[in-house]
C-alpha positions in Angstrom: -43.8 30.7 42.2 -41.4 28.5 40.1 -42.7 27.1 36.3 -42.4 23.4 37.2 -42.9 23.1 33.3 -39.7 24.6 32.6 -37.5 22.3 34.7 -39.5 19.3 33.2 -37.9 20.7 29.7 -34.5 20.7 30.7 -33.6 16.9 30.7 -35.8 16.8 27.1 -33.6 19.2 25.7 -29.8 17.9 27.5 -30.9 14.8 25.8 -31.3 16.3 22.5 -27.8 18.1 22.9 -26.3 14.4 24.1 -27.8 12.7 21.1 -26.6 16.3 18.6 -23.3 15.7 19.8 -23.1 11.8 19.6 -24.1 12.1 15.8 -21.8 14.7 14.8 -18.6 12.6 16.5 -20.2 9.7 14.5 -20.6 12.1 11.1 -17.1 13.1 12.2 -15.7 9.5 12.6 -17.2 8.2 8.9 -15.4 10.7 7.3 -12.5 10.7 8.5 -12.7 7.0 8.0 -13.8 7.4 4.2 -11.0 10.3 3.6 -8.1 7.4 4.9 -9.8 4.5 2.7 -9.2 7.4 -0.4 -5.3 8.4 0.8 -4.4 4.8 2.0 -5.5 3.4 -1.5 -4.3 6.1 -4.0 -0.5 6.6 -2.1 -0.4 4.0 0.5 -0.3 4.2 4.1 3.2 4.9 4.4 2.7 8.4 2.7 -0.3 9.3 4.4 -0.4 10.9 8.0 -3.2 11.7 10.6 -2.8 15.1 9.2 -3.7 14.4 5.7 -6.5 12.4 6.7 -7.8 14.9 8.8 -7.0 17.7 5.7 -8.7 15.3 3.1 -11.6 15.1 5.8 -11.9 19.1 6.3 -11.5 18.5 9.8 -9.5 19.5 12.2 -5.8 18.1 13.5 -7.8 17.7 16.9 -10.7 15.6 15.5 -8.5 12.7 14.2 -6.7 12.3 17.3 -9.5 12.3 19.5 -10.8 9.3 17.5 -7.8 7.6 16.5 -4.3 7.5 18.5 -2.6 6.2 15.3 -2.5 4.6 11.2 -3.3 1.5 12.6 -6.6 2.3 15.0 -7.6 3.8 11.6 -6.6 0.6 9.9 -8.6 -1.3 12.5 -11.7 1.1 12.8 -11.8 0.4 8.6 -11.7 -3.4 9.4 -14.0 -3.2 12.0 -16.8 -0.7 10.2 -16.7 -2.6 6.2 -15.4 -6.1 7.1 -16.0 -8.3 10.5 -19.9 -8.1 9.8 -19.1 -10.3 6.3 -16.1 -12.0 8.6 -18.3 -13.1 11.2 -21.2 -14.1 9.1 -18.8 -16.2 6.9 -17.0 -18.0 9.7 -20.6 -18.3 11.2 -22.3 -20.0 8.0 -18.9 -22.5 7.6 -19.6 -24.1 10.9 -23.0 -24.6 10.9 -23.3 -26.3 6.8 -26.6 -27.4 5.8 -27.2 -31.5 6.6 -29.3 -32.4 3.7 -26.8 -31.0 1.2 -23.8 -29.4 2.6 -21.7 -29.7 -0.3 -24.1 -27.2 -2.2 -24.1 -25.1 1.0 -20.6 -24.8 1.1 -20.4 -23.6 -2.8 -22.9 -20.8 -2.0 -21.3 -19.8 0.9 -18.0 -19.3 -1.3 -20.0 -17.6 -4.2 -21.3 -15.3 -2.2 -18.5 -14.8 -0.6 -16.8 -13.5 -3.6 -19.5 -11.5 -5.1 -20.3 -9.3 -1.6 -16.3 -8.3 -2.4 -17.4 -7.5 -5.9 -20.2 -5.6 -5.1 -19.7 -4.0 -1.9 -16.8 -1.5 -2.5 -16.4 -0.4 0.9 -15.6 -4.4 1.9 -13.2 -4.8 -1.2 -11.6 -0.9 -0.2 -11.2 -2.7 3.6 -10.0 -6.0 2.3 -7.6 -4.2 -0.9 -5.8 -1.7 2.4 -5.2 -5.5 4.2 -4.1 -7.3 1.2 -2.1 -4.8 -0.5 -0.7 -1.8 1.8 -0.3 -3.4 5.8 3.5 -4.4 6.0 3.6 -7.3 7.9 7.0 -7.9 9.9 8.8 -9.8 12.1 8.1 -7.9 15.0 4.4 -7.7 14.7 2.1 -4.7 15.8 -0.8 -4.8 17.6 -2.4 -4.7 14.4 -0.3 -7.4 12.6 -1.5 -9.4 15.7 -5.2 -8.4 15.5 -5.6 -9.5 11.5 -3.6 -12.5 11.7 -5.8 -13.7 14.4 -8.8 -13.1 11.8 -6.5 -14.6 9.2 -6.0 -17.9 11.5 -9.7 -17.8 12.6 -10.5 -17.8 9.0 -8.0 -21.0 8.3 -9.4 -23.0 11.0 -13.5 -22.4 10.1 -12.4 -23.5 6.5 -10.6 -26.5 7.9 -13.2 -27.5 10.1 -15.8 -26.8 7.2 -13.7 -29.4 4.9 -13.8 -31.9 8.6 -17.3 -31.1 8.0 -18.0 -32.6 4.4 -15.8 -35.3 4.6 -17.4 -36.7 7.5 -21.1 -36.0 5.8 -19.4 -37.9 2.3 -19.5 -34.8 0.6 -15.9 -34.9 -0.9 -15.1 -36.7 -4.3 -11.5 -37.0 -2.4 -9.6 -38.6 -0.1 -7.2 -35.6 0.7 -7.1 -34.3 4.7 -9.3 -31.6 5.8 -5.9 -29.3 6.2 -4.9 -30.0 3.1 -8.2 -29.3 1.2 -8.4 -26.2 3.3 -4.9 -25.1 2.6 -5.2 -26.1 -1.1 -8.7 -24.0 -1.3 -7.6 -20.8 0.6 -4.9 -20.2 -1.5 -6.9 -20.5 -4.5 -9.6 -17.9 -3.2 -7.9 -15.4 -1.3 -5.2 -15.5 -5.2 -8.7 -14.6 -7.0 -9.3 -11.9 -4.1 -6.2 -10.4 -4.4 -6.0 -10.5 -8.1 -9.1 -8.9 -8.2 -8.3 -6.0 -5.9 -4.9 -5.5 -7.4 -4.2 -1.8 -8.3 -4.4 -1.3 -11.9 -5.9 -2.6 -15.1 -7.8 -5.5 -13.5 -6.8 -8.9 -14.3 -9.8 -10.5 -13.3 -13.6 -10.0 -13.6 -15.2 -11.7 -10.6 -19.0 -10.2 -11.3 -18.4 -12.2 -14.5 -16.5 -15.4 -13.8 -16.5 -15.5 -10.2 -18.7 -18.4 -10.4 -17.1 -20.4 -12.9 -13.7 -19.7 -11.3 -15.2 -21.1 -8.0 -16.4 -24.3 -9.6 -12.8 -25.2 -11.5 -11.6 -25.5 -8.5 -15.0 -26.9 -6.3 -16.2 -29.7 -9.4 -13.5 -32.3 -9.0 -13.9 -31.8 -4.9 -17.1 -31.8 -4.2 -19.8 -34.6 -4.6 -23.3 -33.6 -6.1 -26.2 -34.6 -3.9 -28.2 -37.6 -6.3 
């Protein structure tokens, strides 16, 4: 006579090994993911191969390349795991500015902004490998292609933002949306990329992020009366 009891267990426990086997590719994944972020920041990505990532990791050749096919899925995967949750949440915010007093909305948005790169260090390690170590070229990769779309998703929110405020009387100035936005993105991704410059840091965000911010916001932006 068969144990029905036992062949109810079975699917229980295949389950178990599914969900064992999910977590450790996962485990597997973040590591490797955290031992690039160290190589690709202390001697670039040019110097560092799959293999030292997978070495730095304590993981095998094998495991790298059955998550990642090159430098730039890792590149990506690091993009994708520290930054588009800030990205889209930014972009998001910028189109949707508060009516009674988007001007004070908008300064938030940008203060924030600048203190989630101070205080989250896996978004500034993302955004410092971007800024500072992908060689951008003529003849762009499928990764050159991917960030500048992010980069030109970003200009347009920002120019739509400025749309935004001019149309709710929010500016001080008669300037054109594209130029404010041009004018303005320069200005913050310079204090991002000061910031995150290797070295003796330049700049201290935590301290004067604010204040930075409003040099350039004041003259800009009207205060609600």
């Amino acid at each position: 006579m068969y144990n029905n009891d036992k062949f109810k267990a079975l699917p229980v426990s295949r389950n178990n090994m599914a969900r064992k086997t999910k977590e450790d590719a996962e485990r597997t994944y973040h590591a490797l993911l955290d031992a690039a972020t160290k190589l690709f920041i202390h001697q670039g990505i040019a110097k560092t191969t799959l293999n030292d990532i997978a070495t730095a990791a304590a993981m095998t050749r094998g495991a790298i390349y059955w998550h990642f096919d090159n430098k730039d899925a890792v590149i990506r995967a690091l993009w994708e795991r520290n930054a588009s949750t800030l990205h889209d949440a930014f972009t998001t915010e910028l189109k949707h500015l508060d009516r009674d007093d988007p001007a004070e909305h908008f300064r938030r948005i940008m203060k924030e902004l600048v203190q989630s790169v101070v205080n989250q260090p896996e978004l500034g390690q993302a955004i410092r490998i971007v800024m500072h170590s992908v060689e951008f070229t003529d003849e762009q990769t499928e990764l050159q292609r991917f960030l500048n779309a992010k980069h030109v998703e970003l200009h347009s929110t920002m120019e739509q933002a400025f749309a935004t405020l001019k149309k709710r009387k929010a500016l001080k100035t008669s300037l054109s949306s594209t130029l404010l936005s041009q004018g303005f993105m320069s200005y913050l991704l310079g204090l991002i990329h000061i910031y995150l410059e290797p070295g003796i840091k330049k700049l201290d965000l935590k301290k004067s992020g604010d204040q930075l911010l409003d040099l350039f916001l004041d003259p800009i932006l009207a205060r609600t009366e």
